[in-house]
C-alpha positions in Angstrom: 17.3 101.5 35.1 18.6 101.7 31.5 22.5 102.4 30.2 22.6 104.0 26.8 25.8 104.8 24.9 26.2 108.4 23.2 23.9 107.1 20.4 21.0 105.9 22.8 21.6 102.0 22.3 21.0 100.7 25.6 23.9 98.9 27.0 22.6 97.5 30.0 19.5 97.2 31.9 18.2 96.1 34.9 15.1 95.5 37.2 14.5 96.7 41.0 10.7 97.1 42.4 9.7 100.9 43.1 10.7 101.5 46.9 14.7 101.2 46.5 16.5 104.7 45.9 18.0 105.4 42.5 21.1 105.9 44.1 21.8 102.1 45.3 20.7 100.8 41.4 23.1 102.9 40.3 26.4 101.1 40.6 24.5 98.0 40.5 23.2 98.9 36.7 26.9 99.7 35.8 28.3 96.2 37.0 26.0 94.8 33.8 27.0 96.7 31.1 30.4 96.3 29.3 31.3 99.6 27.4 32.7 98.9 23.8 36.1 100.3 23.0 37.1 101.9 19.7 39.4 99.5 18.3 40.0 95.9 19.3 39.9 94.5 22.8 37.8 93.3 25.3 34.8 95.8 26.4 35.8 97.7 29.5 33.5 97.5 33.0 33.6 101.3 33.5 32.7 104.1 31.4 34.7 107.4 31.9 31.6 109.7 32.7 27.5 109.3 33.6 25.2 111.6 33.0 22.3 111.8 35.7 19.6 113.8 36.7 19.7 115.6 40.1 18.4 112.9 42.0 22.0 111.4 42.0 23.4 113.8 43.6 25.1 112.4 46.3 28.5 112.9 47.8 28.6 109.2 48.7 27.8 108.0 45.5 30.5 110.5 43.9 33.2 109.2 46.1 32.3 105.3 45.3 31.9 106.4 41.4 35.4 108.2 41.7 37.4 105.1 43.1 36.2 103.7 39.8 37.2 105.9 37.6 33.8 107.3 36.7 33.0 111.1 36.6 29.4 111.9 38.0 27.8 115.1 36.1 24.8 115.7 37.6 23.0 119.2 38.9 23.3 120.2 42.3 20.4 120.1 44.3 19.2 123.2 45.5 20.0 122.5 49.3 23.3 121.8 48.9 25.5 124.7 49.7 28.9 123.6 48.2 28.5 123.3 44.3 30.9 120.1 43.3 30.7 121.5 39.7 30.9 124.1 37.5 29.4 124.9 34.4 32.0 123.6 32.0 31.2 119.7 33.1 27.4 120.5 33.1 27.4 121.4 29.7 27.9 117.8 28.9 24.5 117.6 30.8 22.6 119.1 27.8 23.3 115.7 26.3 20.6 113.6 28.7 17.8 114.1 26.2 19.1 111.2 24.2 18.6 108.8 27.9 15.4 110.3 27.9 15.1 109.6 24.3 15.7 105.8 25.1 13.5 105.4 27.8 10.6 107.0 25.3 11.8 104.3 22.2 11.3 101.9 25.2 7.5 102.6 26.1 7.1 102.6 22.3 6.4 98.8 23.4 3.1 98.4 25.1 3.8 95.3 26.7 6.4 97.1 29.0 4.2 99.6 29.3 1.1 98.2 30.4 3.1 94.9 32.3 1.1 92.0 31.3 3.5 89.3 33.3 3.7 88.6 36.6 7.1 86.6 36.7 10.1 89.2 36.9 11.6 86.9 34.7 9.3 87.1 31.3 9.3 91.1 31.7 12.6 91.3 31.4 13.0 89.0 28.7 10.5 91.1 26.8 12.5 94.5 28.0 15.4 92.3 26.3 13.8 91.6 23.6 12.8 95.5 23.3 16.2 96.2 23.3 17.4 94.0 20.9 14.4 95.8 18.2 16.0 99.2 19.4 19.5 98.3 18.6 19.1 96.7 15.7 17.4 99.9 14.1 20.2 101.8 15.3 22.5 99.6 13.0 
């Protein structure tokens, strides 16, 4: 799972095999990245919203994102019967393409696509080190 700020850096990452549920990485993911503020200070642990696709959408997960001061804006899923948002907050939704943009400047990188390594530990250097290119072309 990848963090990106507004701009697409990626702010955090982290690593999980495929059978775990998006939902449990999620506040996981958060617990790496440390959100820069505008002016001076130290970086704070929570940012004030995350954007994320539908599969997030999870009354659980709201309620544990809400004690920490995050806003979830996600789609409903189509079974749900009570909406939790309206259209105002899903218009920041129209954002996500620049996640999505991230995770593309990621598999730019054919070493993370194509996953040479065995050891957990030398991917995610590499994904690191992918990071690092991405951000630095930002600046």
């Amino acid at each position: 799972m990848v963090v990106a700020d507004g701009q697409g850096v990626p702010l955090g990452i982290q690593l999980a095999s495929a059978s775990p549920h998006e939902c449990t990485l999620i506040e996981s993911t958060l617990e790496q990245v440390a959100v820069p503020r505008a002016g001076r200070g130290r970086p704070r642990k929570n940012p004030e919203r995350l954007i994320y696709d539908r599969a997030a959408d999870s009354d659980a997960l709201r309620a544990r994102l809400k004690r920490r001061g995050i806003e979830l804006i996600c789609p409903n899923r189509s079974n749900k019967r009570v909406k939790t948002q309206d259209g105002r907050k899903l218009r920041r939704y129209k954002r996500r393409w620049k996640i999505e943009r991230t995770i593309a400047w990621l598999q730019n990188f054919r070493r993370l696509v194509v996953r040479y390594e065995r050891q957990t530990k030398m991917f995610l250097a590499f994904v690191h080190v992918a990071c690092l290119m991405i951000t630095v072309r930002q600046f």
